[in-house]
mmCIF file of the C-alpha atoms, coordinates in Angstrom:
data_MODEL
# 
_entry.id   MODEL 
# 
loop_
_atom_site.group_PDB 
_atom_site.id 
_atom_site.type_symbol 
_atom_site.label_atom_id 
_atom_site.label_alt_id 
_atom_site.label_comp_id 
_atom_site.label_asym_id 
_atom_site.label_entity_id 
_atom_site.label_seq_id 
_atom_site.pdbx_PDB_ins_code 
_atom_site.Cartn_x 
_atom_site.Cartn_y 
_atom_site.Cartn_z 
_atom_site.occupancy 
_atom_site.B_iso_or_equiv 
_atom_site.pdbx_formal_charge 
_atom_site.auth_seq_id 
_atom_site.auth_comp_id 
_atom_site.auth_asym_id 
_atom_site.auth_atom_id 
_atom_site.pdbx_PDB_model_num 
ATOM 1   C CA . UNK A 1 1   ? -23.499 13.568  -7.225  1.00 0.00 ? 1   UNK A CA 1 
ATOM 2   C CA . UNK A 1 2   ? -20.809 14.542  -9.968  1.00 0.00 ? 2   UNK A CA 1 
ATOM 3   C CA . UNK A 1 3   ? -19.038 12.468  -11.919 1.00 0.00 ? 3   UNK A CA 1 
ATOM 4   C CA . UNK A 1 4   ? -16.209 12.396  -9.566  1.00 0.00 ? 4   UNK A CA 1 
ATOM 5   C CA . UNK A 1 5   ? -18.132 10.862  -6.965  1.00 0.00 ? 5   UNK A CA 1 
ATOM 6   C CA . UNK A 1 6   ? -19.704 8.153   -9.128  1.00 0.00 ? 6   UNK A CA 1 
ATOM 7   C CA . UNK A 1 7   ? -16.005 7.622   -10.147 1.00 0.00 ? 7   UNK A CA 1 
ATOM 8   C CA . UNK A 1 8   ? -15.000 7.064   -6.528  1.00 0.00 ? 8   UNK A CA 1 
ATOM 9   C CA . UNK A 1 9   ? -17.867 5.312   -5.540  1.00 0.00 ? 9   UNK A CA 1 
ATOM 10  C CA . UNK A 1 10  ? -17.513 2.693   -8.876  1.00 0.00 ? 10  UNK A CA 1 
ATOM 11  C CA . UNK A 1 11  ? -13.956 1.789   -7.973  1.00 0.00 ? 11  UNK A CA 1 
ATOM 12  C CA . UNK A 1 12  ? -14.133 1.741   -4.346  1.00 0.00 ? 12  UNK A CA 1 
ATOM 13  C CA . UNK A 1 13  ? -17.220 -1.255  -5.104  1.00 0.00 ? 13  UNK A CA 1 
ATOM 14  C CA . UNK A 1 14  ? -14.105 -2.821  -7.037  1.00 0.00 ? 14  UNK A CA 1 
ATOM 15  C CA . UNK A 1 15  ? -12.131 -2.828  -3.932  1.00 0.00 ? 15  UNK A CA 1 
ATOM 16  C CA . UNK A 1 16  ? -15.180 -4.076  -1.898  1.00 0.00 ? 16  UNK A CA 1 
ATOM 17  C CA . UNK A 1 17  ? -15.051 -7.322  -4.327  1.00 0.00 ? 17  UNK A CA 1 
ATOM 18  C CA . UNK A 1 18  ? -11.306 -7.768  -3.990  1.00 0.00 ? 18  UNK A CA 1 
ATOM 19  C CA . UNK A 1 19  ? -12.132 -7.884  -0.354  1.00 0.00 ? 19  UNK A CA 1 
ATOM 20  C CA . UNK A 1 20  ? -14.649 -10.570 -0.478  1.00 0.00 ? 20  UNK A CA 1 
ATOM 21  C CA . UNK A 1 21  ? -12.400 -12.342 -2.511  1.00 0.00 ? 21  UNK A CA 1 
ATOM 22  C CA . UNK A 1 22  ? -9.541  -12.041 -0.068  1.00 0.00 ? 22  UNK A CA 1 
ATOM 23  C CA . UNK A 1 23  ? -12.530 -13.150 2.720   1.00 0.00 ? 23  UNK A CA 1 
ATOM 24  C CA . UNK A 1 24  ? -13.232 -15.882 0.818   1.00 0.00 ? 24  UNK A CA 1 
ATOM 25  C CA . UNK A 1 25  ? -10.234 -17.568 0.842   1.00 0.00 ? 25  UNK A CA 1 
ATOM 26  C CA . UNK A 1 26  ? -9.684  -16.863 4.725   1.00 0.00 ? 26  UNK A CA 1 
ATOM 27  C CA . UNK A 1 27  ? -7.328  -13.533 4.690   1.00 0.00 ? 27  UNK A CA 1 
ATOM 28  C CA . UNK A 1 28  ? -8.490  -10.565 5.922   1.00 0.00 ? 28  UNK A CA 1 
ATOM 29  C CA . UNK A 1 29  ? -10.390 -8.508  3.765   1.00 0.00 ? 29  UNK A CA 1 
ATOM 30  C CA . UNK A 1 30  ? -8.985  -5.647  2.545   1.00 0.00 ? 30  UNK A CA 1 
ATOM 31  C CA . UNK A 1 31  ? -9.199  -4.799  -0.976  1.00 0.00 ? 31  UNK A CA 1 
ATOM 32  C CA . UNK A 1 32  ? -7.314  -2.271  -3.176  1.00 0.00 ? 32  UNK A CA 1 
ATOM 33  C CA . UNK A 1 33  ? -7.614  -0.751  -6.737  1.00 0.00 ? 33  UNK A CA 1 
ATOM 34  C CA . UNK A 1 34  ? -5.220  1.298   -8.274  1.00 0.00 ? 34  UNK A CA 1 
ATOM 35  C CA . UNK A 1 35  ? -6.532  3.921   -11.432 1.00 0.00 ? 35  UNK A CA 1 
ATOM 36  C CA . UNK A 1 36  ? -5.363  6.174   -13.580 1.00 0.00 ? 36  UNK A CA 1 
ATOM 37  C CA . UNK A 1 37  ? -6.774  8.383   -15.694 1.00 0.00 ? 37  UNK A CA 1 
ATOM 38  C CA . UNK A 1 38  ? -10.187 6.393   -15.175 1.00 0.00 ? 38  UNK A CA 1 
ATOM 39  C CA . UNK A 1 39  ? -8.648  3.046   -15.723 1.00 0.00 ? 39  UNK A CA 1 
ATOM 40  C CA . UNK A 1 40  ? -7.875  0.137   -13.295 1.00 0.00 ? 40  UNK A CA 1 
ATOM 41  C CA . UNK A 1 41  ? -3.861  -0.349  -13.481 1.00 0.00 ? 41  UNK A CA 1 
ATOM 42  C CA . UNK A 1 42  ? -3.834  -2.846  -10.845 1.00 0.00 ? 42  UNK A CA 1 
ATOM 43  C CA . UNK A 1 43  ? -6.246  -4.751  -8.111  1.00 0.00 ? 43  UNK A CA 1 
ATOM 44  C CA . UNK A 1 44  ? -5.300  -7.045  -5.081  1.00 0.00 ? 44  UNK A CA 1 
ATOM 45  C CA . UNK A 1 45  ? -6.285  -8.290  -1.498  1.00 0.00 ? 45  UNK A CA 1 
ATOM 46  C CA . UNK A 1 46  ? -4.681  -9.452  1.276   1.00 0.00 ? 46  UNK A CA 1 
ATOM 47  C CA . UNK A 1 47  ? -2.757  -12.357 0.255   1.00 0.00 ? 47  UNK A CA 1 
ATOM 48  C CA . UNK A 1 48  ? -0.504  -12.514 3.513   1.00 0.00 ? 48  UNK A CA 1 
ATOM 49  C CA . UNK A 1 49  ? -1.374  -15.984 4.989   1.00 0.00 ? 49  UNK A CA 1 
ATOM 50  C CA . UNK A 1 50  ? -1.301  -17.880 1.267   1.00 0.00 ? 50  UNK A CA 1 
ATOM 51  C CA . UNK A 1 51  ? 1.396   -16.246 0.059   1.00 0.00 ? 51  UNK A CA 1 
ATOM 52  C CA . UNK A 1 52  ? 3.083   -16.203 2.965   1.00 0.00 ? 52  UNK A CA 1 
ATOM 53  C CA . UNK A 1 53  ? 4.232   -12.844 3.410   1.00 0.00 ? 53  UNK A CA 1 
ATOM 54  C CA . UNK A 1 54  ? 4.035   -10.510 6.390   1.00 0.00 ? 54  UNK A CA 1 
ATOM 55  C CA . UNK A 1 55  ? 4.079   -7.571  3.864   1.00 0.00 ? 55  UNK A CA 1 
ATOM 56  C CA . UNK A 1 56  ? 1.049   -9.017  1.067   1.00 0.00 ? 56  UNK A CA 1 
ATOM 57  C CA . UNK A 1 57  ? -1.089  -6.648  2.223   1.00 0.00 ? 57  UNK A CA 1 
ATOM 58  C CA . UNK A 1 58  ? -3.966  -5.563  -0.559  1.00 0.00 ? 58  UNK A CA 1 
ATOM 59  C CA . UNK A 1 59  ? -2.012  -2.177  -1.509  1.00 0.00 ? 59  UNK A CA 1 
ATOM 60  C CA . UNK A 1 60  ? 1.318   -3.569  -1.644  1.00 0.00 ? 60  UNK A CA 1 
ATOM 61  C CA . UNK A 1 61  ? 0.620   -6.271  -4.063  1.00 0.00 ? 61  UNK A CA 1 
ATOM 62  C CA . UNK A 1 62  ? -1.369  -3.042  -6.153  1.00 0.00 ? 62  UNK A CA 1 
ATOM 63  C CA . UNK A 1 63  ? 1.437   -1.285  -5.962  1.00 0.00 ? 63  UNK A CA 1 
ATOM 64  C CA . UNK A 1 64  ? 4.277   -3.701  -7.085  1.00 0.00 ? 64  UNK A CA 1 
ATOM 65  C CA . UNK A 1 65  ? 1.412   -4.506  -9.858  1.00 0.00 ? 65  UNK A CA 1 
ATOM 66  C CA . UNK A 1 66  ? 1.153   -1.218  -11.382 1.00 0.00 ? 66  UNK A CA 1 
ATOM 67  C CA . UNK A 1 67  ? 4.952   -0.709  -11.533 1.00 0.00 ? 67  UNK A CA 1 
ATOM 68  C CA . UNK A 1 68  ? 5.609   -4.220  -12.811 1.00 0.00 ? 68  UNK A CA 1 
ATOM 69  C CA . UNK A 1 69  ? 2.449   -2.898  -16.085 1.00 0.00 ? 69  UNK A CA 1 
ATOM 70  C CA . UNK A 1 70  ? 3.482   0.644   -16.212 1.00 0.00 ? 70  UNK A CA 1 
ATOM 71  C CA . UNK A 1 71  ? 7.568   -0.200  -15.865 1.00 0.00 ? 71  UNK A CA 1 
ATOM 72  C CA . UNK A 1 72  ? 7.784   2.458   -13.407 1.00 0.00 ? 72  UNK A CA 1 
ATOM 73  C CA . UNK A 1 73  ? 7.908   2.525   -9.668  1.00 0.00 ? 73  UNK A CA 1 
ATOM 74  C CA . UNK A 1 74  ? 6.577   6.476   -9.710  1.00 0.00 ? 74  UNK A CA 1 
ATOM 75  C CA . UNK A 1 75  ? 3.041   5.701   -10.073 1.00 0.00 ? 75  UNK A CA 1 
ATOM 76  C CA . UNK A 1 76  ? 1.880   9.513   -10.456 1.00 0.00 ? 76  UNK A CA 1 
ATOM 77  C CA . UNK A 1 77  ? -1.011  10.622  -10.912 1.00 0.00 ? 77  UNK A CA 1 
ATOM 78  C CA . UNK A 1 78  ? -2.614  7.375   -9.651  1.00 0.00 ? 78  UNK A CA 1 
ATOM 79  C CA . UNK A 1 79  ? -5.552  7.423   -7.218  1.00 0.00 ? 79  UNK A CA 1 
ATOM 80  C CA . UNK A 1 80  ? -5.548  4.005   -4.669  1.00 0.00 ? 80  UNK A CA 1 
ATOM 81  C CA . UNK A 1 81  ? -8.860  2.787   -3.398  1.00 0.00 ? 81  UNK A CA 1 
ATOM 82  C CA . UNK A 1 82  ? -8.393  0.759   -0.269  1.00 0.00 ? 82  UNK A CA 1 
ATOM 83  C CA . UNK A 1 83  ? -11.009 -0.878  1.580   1.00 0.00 ? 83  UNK A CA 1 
ATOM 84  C CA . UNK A 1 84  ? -9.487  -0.198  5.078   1.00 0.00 ? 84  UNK A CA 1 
ATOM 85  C CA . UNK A 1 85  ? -6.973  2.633   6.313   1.00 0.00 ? 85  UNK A CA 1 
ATOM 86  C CA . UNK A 1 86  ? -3.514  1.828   5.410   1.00 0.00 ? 86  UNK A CA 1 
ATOM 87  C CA . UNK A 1 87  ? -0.930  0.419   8.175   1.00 0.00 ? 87  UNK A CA 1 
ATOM 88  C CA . UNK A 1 88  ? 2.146   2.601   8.393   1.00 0.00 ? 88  UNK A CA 1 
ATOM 89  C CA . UNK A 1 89  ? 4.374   0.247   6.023   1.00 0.00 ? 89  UNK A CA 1 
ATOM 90  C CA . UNK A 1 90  ? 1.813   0.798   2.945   1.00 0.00 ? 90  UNK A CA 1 
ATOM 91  C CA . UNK A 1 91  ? 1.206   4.416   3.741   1.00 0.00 ? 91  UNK A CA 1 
ATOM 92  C CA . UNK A 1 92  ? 4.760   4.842   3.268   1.00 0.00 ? 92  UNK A CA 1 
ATOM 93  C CA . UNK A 1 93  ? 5.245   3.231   0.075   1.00 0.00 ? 93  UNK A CA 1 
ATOM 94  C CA . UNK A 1 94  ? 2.750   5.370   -0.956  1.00 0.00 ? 94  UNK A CA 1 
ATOM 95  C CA . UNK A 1 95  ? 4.207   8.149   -0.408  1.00 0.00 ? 95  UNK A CA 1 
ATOM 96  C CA . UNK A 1 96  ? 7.355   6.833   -2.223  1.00 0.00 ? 96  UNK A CA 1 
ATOM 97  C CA . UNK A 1 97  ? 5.659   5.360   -5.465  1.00 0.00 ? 97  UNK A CA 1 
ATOM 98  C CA . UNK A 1 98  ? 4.554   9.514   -5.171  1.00 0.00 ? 98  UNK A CA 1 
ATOM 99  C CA . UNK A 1 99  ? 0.426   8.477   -6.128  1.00 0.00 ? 99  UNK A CA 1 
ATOM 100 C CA . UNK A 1 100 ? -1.441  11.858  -5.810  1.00 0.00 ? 100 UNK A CA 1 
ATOM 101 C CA . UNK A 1 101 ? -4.749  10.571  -4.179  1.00 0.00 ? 101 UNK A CA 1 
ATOM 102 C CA . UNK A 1 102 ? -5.866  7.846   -1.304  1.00 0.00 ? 102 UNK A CA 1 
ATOM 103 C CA . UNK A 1 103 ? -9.189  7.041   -0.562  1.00 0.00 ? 103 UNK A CA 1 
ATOM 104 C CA . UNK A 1 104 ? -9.930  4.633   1.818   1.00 0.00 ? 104 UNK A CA 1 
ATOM 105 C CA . UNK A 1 105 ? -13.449 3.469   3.611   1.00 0.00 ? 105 UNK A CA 1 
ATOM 106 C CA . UNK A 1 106 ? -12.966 2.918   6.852   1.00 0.00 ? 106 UNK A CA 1 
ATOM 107 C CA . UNK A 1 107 ? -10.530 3.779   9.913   1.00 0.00 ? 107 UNK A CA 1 
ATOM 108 C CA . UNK A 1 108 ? -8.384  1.206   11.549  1.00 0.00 ? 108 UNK A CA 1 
ATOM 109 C CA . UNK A 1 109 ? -7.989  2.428   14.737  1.00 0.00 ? 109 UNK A CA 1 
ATOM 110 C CA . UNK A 1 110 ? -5.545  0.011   15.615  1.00 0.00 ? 110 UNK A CA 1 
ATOM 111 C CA . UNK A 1 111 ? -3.007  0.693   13.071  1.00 0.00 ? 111 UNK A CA 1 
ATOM 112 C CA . UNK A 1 112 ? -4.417  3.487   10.808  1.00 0.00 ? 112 UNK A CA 1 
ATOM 113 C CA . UNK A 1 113 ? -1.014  5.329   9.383   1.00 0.00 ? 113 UNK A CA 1 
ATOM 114 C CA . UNK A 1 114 ? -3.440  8.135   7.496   1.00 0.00 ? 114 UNK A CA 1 
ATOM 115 C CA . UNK A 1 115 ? -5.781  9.466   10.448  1.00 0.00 ? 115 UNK A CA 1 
ATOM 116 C CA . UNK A 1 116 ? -6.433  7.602   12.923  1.00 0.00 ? 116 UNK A CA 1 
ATOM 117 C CA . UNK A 1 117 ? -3.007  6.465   14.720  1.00 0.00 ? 117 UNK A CA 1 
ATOM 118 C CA . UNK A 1 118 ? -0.520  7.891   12.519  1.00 0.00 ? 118 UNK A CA 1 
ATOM 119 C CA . UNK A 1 119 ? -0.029  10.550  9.888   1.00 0.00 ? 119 UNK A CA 1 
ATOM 120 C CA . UNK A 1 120 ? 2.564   8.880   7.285   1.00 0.00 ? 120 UNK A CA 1 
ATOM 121 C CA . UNK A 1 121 ? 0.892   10.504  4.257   1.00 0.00 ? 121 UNK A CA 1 
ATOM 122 C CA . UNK A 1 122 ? 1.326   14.410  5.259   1.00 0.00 ? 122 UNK A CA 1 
ATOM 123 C CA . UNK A 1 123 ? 4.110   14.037  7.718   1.00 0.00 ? 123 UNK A CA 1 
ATOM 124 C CA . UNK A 1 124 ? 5.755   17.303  6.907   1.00 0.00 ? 124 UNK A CA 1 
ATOM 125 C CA . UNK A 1 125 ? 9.465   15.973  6.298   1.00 0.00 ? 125 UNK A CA 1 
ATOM 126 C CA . UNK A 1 126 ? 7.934   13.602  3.067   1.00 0.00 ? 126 UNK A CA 1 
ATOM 127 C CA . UNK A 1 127 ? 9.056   15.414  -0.356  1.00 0.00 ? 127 UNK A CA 1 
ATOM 128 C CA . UNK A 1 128 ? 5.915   14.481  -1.573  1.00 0.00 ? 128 UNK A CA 1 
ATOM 129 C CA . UNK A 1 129 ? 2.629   14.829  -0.416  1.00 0.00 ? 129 UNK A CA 1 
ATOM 130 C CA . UNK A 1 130 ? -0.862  12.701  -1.023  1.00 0.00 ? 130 UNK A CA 1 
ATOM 131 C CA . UNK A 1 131 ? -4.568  14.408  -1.067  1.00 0.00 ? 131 UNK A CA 1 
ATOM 132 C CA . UNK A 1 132 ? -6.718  11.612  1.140   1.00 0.00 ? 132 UNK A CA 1 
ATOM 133 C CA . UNK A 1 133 ? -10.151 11.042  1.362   1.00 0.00 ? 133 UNK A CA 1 
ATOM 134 C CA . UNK A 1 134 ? -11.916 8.403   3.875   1.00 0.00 ? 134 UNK A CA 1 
ATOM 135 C CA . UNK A 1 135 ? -15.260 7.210   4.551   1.00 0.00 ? 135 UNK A CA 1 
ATOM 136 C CA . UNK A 1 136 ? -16.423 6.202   1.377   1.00 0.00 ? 136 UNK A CA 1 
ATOM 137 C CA . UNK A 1 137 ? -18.557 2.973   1.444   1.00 0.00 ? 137 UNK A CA 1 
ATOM 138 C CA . UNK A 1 138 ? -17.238 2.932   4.774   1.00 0.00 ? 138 UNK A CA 1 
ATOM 139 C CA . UNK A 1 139 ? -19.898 0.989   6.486   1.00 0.00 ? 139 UNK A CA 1 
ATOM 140 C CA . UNK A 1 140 ? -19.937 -2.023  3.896   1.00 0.00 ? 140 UNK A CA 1 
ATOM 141 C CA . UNK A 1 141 ? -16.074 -2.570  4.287   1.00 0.00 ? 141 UNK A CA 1 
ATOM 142 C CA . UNK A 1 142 ? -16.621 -2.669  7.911   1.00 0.00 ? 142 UNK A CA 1 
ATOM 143 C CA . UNK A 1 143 ? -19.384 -4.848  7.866   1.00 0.00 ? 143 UNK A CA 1 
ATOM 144 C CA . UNK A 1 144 ? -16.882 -7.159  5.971   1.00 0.00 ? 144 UNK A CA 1 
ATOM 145 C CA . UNK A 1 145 ? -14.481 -7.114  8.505   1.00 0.00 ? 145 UNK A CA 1 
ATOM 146 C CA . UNK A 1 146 ? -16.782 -7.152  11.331  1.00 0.00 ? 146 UNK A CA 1 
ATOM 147 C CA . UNK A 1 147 ? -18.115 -10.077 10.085  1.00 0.00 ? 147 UNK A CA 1 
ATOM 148 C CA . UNK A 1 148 ? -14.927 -12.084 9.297   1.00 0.00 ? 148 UNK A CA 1 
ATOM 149 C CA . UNK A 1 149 ? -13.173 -11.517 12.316  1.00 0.00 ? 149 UNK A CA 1 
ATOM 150 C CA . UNK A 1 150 ? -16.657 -13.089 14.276  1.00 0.00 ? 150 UNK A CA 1 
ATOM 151 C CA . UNK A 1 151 ? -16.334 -15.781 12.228  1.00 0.00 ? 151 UNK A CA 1 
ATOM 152 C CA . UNK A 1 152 ? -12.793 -16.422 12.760  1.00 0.00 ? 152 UNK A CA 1 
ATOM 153 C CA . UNK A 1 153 ? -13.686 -15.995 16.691  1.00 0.00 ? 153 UNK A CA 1 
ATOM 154 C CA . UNK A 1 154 ? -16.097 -18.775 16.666  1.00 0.00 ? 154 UNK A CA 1 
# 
């Protein structure tokens, strides 16, 4: 493993307990974690039945966080952890706030905007392009939502 991937691994766990915390509170967990040069600039979860807010999602609240600390909406050279694809409205403010890496754990194949329904990130009319990786701790965030949404069924 090199230090990279111990790296990704650490703050992808981070967004794993931003998730529970979101689950714990009854909104859907998704956790994010925003770093820069290997420091956390921001962390969130879902927030979009207590805030309420159709657009609280986990890497929106990040994102407004780390501009609101670094007093700049181009958040470049930041890497985003996220614990579940991104929908097509986060995706795209991504790609605005121009962060140079995504890495997410698991697909939503319902509204992924990265790889699974849509391609926001590398849609070739963006001026700016960001480097993705998926799968990490993959199977833990799903678990998380797996189990969540059974509960919610019952």
């Amino acid at each position: 493993m090199t230090a990279h991937t111990i790296d990704d691994q650490h703050y992808m766990e981070l967004a794993l307990a931003q998730a529970r915390q979101a689950a714990a509170v009854g909104e859907v967990p998704v956790g994010a974690v925003l770093v820069r040069d290997g420091s956390v600039v921001a962390q969130a979860h879902n927030r979009i039945e207590s805030m309420p807010d159709a657009t609280a999602h986990a890497e929106m609240l990040a994102l407004q966080e780390a501009a609101r600390s670094t007093g700049s909406w181009r958040l470049e050279g930041m890497a985003l952890y996220v614990t579940l694809e991104p929908c097509p409205m986060c995706a795209g403010a991504m790609v605005l706030a121009r962060i140079a890496r995504l890495i997410y754990a698991t697909p939503d194949p319902r509204k992924g905007a990265v790889d699974s329904v849509y391609d926001v990130l590398r849609h070739p009319a963006n001026n700016h392009r960001v480097q993705v990786s998926s799968g990490l701790l993959a199977e833990p965030a799903a678990q998380l939502l797996r189990e969540f949404f059974l509960e919610r069924r019952r």
